[in-house]
C-alpha positions as CSV (number, residue, x, y, z in Angstrom):
1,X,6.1,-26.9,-3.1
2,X,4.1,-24.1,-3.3
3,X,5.1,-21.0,-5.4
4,X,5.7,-17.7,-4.5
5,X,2.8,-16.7,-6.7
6,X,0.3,-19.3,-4.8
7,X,1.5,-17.6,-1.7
8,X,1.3,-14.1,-2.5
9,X,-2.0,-14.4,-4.0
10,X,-3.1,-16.1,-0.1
11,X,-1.6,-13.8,1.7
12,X,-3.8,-10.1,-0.2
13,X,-6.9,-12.3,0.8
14,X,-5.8,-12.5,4.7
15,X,-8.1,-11.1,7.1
16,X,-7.2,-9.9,10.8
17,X,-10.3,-10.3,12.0
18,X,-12.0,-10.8,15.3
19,X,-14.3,-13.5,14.6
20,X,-15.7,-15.9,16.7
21,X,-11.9,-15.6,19.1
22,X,7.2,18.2,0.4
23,X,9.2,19.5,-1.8
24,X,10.7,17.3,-4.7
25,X,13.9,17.0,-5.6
26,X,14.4,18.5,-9.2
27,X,16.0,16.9,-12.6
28,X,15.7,12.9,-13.5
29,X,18.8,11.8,-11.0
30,X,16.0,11.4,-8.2
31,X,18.1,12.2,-5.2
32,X,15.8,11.5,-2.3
33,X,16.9,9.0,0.4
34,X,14.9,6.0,0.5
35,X,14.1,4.8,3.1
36,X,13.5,1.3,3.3
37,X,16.8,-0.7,3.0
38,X,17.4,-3.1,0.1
39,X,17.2,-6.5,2.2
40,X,16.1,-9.6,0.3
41,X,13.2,-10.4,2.0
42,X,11.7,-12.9,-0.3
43,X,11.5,-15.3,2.5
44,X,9.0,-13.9,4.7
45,X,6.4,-15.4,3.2
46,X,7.3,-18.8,3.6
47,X,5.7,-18.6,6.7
48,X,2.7,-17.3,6.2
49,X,0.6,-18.9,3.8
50,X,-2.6,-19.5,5.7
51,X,-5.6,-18.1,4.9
52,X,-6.8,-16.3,7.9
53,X,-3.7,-15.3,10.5
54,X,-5.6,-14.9,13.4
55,X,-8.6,-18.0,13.1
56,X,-11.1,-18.9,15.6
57,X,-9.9,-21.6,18.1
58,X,-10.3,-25.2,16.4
59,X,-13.2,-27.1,18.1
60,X,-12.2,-31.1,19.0
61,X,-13.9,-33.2,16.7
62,X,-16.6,-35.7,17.2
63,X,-16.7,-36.7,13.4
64,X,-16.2,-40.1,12.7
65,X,-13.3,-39.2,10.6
66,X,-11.2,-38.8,14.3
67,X,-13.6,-41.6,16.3
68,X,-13.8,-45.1,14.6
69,X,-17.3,-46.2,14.2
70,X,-18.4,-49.4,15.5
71,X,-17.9,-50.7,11.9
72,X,-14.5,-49.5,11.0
73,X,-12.7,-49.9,14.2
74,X,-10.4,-52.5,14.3
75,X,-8.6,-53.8,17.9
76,X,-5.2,-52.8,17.8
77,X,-2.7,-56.3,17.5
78,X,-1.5,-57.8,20.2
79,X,1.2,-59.3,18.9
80,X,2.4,-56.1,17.2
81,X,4.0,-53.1,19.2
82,X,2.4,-50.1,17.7
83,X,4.7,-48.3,15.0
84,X,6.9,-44.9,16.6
85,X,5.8,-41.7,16.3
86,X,7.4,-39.8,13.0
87,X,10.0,-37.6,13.6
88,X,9.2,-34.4,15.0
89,X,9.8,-31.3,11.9
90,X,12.9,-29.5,11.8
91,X,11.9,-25.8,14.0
92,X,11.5,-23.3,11.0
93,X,13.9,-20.3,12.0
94,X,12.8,-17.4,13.1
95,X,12.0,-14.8,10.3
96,X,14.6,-11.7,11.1
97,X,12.7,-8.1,11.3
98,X,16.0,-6.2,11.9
99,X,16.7,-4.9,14.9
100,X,14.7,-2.4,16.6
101,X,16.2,1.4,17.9
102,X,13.6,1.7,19.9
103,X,12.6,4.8,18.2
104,X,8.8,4.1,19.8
105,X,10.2,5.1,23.2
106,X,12.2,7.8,22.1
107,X,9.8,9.8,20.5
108,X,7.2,9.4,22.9
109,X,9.3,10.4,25.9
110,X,10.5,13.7,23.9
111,X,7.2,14.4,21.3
112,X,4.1,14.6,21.4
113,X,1.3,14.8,24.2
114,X,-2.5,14.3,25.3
115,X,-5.7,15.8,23.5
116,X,-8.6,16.2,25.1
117,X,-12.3,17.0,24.1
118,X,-13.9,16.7,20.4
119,X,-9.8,15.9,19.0
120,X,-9.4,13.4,21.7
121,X,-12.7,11.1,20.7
122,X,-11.9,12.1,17.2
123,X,-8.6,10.6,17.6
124,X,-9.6,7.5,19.9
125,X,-9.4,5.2,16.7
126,X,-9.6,1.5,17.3
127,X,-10.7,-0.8,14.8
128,X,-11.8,-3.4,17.6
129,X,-14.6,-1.6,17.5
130,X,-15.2,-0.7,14.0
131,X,-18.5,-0.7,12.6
132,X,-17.8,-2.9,9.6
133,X,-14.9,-5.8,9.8
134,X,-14.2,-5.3,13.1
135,X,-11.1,-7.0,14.5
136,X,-9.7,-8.5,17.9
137,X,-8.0,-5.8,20.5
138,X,-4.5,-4.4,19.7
139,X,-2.2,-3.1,21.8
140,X,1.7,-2.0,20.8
141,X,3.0,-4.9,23.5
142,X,1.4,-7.6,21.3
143,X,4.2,-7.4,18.4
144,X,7.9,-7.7,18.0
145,X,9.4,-4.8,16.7
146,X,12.3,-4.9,14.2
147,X,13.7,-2.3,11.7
148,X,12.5,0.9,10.6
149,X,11.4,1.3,7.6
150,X,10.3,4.9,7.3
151,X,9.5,8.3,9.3
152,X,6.8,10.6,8.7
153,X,5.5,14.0,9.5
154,X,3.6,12.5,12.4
155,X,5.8,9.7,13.4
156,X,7.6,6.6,12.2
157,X,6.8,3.2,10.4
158,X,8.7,0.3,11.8
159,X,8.6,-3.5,10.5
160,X,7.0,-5.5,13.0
161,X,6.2,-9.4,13.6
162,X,2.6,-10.5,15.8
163,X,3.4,-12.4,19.0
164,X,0.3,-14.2,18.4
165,X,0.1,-16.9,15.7
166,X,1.3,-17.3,13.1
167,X,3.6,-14.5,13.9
168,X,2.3,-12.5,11.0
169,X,4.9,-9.5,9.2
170,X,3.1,-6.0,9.1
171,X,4.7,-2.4,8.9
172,X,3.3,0.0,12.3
173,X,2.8,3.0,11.2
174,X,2.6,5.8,14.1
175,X,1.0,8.9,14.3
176,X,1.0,11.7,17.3
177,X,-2.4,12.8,18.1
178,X,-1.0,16.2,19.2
179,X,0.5,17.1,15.9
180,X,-2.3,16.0,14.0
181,X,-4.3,18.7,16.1
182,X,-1.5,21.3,15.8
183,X,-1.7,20.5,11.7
184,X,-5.5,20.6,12.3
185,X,-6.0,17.2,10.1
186,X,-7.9,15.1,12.7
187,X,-10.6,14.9,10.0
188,X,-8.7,14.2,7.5
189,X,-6.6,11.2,9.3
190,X,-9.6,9.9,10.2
191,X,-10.7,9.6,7.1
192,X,-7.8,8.3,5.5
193,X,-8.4,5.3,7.9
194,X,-11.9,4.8,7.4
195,X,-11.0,4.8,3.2
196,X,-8.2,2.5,3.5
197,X,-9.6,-0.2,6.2
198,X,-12.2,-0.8,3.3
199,X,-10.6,-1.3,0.4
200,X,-9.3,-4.7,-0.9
201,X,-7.7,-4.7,-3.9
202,X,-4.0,-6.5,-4.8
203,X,-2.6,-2.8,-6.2
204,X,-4.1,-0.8,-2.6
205,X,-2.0,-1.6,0.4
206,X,-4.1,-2.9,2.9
207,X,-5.0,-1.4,5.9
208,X,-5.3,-4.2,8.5
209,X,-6.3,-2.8,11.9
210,X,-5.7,0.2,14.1
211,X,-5.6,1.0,17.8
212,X,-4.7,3.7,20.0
213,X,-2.8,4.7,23.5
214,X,-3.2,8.3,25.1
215,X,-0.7,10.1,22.7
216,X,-0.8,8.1,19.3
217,X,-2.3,6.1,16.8
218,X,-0.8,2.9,15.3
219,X,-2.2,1.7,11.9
220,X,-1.3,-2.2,10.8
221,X,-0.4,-1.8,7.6
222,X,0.5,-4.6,4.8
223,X,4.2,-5.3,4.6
224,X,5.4,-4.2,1.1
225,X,8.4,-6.7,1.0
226,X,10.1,-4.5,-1.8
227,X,9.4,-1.4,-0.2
228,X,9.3,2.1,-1.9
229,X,9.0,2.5,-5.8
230,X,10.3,5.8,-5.3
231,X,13.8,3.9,-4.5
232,X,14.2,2.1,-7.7
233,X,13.1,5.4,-9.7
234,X,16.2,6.7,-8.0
235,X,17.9,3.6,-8.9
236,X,17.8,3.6,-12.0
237,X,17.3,6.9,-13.1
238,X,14.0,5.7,-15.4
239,X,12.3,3.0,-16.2
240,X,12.1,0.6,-19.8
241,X,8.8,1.1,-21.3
242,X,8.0,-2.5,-20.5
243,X,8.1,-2.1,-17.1
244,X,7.1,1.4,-17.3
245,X,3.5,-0.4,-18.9
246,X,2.8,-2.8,-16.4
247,X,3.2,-0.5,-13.4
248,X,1.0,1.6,-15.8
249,X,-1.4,-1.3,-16.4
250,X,-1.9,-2.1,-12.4
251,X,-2.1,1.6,-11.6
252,X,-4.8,1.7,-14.1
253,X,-6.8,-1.3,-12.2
254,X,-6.5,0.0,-9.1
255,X,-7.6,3.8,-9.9
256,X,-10.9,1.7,-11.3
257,X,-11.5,-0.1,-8.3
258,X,-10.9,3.3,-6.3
259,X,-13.5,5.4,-8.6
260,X,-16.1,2.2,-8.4
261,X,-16.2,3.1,-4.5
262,X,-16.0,6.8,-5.1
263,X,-12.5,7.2,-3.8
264,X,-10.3,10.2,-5.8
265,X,-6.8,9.7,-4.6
266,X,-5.6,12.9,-5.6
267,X,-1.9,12.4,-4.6
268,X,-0.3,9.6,-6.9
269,X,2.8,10.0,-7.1
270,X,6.4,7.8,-7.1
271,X,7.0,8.6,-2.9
272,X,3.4,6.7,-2.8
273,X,3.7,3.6,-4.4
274,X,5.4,0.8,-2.8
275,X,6.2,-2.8,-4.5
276,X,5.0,-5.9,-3.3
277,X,7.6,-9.4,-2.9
278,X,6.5,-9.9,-6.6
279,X,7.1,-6.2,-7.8
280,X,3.3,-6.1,-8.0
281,X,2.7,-1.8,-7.4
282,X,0.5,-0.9,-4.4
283,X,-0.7,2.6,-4.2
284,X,-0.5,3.5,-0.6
285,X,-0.9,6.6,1.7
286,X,-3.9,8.2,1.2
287,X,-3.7,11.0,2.9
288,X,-5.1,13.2,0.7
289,X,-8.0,10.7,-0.5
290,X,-11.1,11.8,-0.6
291,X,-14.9,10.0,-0.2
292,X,-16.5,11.7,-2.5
293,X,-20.4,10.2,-4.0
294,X,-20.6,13.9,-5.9
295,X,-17.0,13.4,-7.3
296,X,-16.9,17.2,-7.5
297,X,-14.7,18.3,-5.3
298,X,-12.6,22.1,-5.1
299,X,-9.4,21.8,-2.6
300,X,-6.2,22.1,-3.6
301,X,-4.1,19.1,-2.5
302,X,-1.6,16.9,-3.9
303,X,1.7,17.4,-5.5
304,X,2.7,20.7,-7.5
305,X,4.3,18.0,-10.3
306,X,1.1,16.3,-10.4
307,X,-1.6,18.7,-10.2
308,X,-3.6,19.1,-13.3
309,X,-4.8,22.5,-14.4
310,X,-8.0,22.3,-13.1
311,X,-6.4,22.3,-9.5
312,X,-4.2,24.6,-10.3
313,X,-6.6,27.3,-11.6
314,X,-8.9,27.0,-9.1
315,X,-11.9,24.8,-10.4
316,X,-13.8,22.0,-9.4
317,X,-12.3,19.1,-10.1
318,X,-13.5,15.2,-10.3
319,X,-11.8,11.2,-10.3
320,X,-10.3,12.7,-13.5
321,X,-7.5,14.5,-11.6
322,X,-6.3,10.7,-11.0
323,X,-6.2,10.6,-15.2
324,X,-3.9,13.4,-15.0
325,X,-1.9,12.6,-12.9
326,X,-1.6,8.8,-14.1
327,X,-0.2,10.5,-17.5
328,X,2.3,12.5,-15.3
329,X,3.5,9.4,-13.8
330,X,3.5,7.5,-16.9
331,X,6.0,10.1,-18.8
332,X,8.3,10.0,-14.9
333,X,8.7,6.6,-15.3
334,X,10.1,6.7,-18.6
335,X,12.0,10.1,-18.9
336,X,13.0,10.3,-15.1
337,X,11.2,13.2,-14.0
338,X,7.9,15.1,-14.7
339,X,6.9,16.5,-17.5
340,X,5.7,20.2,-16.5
341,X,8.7,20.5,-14.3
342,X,10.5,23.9,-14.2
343,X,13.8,24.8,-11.9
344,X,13.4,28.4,-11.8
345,X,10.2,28.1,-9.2
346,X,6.6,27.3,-8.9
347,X,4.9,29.8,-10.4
348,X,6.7,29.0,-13.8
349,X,5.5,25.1,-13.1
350,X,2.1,26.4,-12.7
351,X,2.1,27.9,-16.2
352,X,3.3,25.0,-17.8
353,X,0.6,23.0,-16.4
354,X,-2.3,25.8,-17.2
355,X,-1.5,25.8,-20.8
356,X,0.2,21.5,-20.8
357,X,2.9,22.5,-22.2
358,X,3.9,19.2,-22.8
359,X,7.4,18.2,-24.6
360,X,8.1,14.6,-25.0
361,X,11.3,13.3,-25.7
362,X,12.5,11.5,-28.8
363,X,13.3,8.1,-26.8
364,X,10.1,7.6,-25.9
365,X,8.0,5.2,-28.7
366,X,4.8,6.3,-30.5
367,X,2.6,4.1,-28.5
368,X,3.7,5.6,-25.2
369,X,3.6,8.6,-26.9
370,X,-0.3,8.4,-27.5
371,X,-0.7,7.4,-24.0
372,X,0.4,10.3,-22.2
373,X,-0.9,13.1,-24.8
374,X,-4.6,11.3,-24.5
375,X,-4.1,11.4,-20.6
376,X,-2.6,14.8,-20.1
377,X,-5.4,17.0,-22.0
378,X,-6.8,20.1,-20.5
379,X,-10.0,19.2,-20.7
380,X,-11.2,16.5,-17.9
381,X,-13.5,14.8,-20.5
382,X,-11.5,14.6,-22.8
383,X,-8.7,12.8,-21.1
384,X,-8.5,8.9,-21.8
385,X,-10.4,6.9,-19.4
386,X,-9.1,3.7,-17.0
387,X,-10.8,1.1,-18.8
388,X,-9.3,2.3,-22.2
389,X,-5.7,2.7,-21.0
390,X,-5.7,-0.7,-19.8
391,X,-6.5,-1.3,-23.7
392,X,-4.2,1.0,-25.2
393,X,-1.6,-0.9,-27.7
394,X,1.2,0.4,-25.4
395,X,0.0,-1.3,-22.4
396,X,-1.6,-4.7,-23.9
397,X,2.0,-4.8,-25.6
398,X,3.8,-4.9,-22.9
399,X,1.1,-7.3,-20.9
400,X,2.4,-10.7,-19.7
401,X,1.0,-13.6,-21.8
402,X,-0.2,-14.9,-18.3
403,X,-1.9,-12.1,-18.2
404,X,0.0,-11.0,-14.4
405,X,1.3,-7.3,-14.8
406,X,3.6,-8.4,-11.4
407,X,7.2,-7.0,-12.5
408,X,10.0,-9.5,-11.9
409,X,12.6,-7.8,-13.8
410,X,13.3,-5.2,-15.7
């Protein structure tokens, strides 16, 4: 039988391809309402272990291996009557998506409407015709659509299931072209989408394919199947230091593979990780991602919590913001909430950031310890770079001896 891991691993190399056919809440309780419910869903991937979703239409054979050469064939018996067909397979049941509210139609009768001009080819994203990996034509009528899982600023993110073969589960995000114009972020959506349809990586959600009607954009995204790490921050309050390393360990990785390409992400935070069937982390929503060759960049984005003091003051700033922020992280998982966090307002925030005024808690061990001083230092350079954190005694401690940093438990 094949194992979960076999099919997990299958499933982050699937392709949809057309070939040949905020404001935080404060303190460690971490309030904020998730929003993806807590169904077991570890059966969905029974289904769909192939390794392309969508593949070309099989050719009949002329190999000998279907037709009998002259040699091999052999004259059925005649005093034999040929054996019955095997029984048919049992009819797998139908995977359950929930049950749509049919918050699609809602919204679009009551939000929303059409842009026209420069924002209205901006916006006329469709990955059919992509320049690289283009895949077949989309359309909204050519999926099932079950629960929510999520709303957004510009619309909502539903679980949905492909009408086509083999029936393939995605999450729709959807996006109002209007209010992206009104937020004036038609650049910056766009380029969100052209980052993440690129990137393959088992710690970067996958982006799978996008297409458009005359009021919004829907992006195909990968299924996280245990939704929002957020949730089980709130859950639990914190995290062990175990499991606080391996998230560590795979945030690491995938912050490598980002910088290889030239991709800051600039927002990492808890709300933007989800978890994959395994626990596996998956750093999605990159909203505030930026392309950038130079890696000097001087816009302040991201989250007040997370900004390093660089941002914060003003300055130009480089990948190593994603350092910064990956020691902010590291100290939320384990304490509960981050470390430069004041209740009496932002400005006091600010200050603690400026000057790192950095107090870690006598729970936390040595080792950890180490970790976030040598990733939260002022200076850029001097902070403690990917490849070395993934070496760091704290996080090779805490490493499977399998070498997976997938969290099955706590």
């Amino acid at each position: 039988m094949t194992s979960i891991g076999q099919v997990t691993r299958q499933i982050a190399a699937l392709e949809i391809s057309s070939k040949p056919n905020t404001t935080r809440p404060t303190g460690a309780t971490h309030q904020k309402k998730p929003s993806q419910s807590g169904q077991n869903v570890s059966k969905l991937l029974s289904k769909f272990a192939a390794p392309n979703p969508f593949p070309a239409p099989v050719q009949k054979s002329t190999s000998s291996s279907t037709i009998p050469t002259k040699s091999s064939a052999r004259p059925p018996s005649p005093t034999k009557a040929p054996p019955p067909p095997p029984p048919s397979a049992p009819t797998q049941p139908a995977i359950d998506i929930g049950r749509y509210d049919g918050g699609f139609e809602i919204d679009n009768e009551s939000r929303g409407e059409k842009v026209y001009g420069e924002a209205a080819e901006q916006l006329a994203l469709d990955s059919s015709v992509a320049r690289y990996r283009p895949t077949r034509e989309w359309h909204l009528t050519d999926f099932d659509i079950g629960r929510p899982l999520g709303k957004g600023k510009f619309g909502r993110v539903y679980m949905v299931r492909t009408k086509c073969e083999p029936h393939y589960i995605l999450a729709l995000k959807c996006l109002y072209k209007s209010e992206i114009v009104q937020s004036r972020v038609e650049k910056q959506i766009r380029r969100e989408i052209e980052i993440q349809q690129n990137l393959r990586h088992p710690n970067v959600l996958r982006l799978y394919g996008y297409f458009h009607d005359e009021k919004r954009i829907f992006l195909m995204l990968e299924f996280a199947g245990k939704g929002e790490l957020y949730k089980q921050l709130t859950k639990h309050g914190c995290f062990s230091e175990r499991r606080s390393a391996r998230y560590v360990d795979q945030m690491a990785d995938a912050l490598m593979y980002l910088h290889a390409k030239h991709v800051i992400h600039r927002d990492i935070k808890p709300e933007n990780l989800l978890l994959g069937i395994n626990g596996e982390l998956k750093i999605g929503d990159f909203g505030w991602s930026v392309h950038a060759p130079g890696n000097r960049r001087k816009t302040l984005c991201g989250t007040l919590d997370y900004l390093p003091p660089e941002m914060v003051e003003g300055k130009e700033h480089s990948e190593k913001v994603d350092y910064w922020a990956l020691g902010v992280l590291t100290y939320e998982f384990i304490c509960g909430a981050p470390p430069f966090e004041d209740l009496s307002g932002y400005n006091a925030t600010y200050k603690r950031i400026a000057r790192v005024d950095l107090k870690i808690p006598s729970k936390v061990s040595p080792e950890a310890n180490d970790l976030i001083i040598k990733l939260l230092q002022y200076d850029p350079e001097k902070r403690l770079p990917l490849s070395e954190v993934r070496k760091h005694p704290w996080v090779v401690g805490h490493r499977s001896k399998s070498g997976s940093t997938a969290i099955r438990a706590s």
